[in-house]
C-alpha positions in Angstrom: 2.3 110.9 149.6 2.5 113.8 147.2 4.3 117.5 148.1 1.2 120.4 147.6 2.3 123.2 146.5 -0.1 126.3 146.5 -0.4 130.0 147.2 -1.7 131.5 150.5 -5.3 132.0 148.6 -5.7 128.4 148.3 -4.1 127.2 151.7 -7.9 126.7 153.2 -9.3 125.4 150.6 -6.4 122.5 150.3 -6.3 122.0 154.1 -10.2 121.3 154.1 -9.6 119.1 150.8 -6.7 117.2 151.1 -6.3 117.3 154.9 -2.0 117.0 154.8 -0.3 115.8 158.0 1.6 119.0 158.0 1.8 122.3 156.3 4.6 124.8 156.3 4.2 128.5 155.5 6.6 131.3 153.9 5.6 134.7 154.4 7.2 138.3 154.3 8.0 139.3 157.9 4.6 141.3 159.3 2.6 138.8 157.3 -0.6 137.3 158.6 -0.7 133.5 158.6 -3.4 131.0 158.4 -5.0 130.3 161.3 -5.5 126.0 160.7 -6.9 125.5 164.1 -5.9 122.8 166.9 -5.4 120.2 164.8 -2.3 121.6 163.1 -0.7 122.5 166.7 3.0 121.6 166.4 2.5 120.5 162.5 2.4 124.0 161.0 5.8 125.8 160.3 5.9 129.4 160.0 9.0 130.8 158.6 9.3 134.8 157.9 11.7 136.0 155.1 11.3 138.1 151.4 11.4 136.5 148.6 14.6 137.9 147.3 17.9 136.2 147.3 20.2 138.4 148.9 19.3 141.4 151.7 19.0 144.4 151.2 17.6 147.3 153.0 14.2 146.3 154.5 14.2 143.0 152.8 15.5 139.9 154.5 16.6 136.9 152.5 16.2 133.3 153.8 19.1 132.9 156.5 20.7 129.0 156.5 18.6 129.2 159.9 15.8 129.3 158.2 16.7 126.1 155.7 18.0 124.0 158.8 14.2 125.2 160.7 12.5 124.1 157.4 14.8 120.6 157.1 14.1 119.5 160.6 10.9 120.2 159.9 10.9 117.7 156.9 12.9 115.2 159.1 9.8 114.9 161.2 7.5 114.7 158.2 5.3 111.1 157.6 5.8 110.3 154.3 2.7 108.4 154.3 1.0 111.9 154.6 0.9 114.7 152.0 2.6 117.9 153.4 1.2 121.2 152.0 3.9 124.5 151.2 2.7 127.6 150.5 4.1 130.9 150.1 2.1 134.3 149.0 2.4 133.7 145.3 2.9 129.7 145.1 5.9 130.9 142.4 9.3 130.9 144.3 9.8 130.2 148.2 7.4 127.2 148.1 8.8 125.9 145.0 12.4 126.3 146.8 10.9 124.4 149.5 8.8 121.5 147.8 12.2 121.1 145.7 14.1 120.7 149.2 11.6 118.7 150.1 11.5 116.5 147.3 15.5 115.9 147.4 15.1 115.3 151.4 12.9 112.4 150.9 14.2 111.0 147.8 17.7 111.1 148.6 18.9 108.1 145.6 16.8 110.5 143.2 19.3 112.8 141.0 18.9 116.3 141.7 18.3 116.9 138.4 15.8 114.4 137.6 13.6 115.8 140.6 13.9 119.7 139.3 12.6 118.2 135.5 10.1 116.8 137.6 9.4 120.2 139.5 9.2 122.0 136.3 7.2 119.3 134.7 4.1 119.5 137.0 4.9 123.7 137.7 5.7 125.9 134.8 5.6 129.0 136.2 8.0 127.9 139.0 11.1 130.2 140.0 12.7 128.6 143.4 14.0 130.9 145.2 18.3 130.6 144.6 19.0 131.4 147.7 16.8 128.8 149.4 18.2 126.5 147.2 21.7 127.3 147.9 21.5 126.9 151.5 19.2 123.5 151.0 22.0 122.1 148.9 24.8 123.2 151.5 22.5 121.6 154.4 21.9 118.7 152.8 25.6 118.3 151.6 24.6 118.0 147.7 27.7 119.5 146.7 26.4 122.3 144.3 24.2 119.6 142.7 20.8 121.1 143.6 21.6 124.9 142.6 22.8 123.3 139.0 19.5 121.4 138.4 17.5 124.9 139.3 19.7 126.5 137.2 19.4 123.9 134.4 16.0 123.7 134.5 15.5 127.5 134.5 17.4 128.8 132.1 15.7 130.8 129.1 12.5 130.7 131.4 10.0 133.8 130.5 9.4 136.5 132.3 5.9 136.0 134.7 3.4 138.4 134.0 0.9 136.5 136.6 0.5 136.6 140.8 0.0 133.6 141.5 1.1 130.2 140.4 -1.5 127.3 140.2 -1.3 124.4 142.9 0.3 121.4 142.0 1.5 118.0 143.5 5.5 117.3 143.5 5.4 113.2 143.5 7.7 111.3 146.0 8.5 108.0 145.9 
């Protein structure tokens, strides 16, 4: 089943739609998250970081804690269910993490070919690096995850929107 990918203004809307088996949420730290009832009891991550790629002053970066949290999550994930990610915008920590996701559950699929994917189905994109750093060092890929993002982003335009579009990252 497909990866869905959407910001937090579409998170109801795709949980009363699509009805995934789990869904994982990225929010700044003080953030409100969705409140998807009962049924997602033990089936809803909520992880609290910035979206930046390094701290700095009041802003915390994704710790390897927080990629190993997300991971295990993913370990626990039935791929004959859709999983929903969504971050504020939709633009950069739930791209990092349907990205990680993707490479977790297709792990014979080059890194590369899943991040043409990615930016195939996602245009406005921008994983967060530092996500995708600590995925690839997790998931021993041996720097080959942070070079497809790179590839794959480079010469991208600056974003002059808030929030990306939702969007299904296939799996195999």
């Amino acid at each position: 089943m497909p990866i869905l990918v959407c910001p937090l203004s579409r998170v109801a809307e795709l949980v009363s739609s699509r009805r995934p088996g789990r869904v994982i949420s990225l929010l700044d730290p003080g953030s409100t998250f969705p409140d998807l009832g009962e049924t997602y009891a033990g089936r809803h991550l909520r992880l609290t970081f910035h979206d930046v790629h390094v701290s700095a002053g009041r802003e915390t970066a994704p710790s390897r804690d927080d990629v190993v949290q997300l991971i295990e999550f993913l370990k626990r994930w039935d791929r004959r269910e859709s999983i929903l990610i969504h971050c504020r915008a939709g633009i950069s920590r739930s791209t990092a993490a349907g990205f990680i996701a993707a490479c977790l559950s297709q792990p014979h699929v080059p890194e590369l070919t899943l991040a043409r994917t990615l930016r195939r189905v996602a245009p406005s994109a921008r994983p967060n690096q530092a996500m995708i750093q600590w995925g690839d060092d997790v998931l021993g890929r041996e720097g080959r995850m942070s070079r497809a993002i790179r590839i794959t982003s480079a010469d991208l335009p600056w974003l002059t929107l808030d929030e990306g579009e939702p969007f299904e990252l296939p799996t195999a």
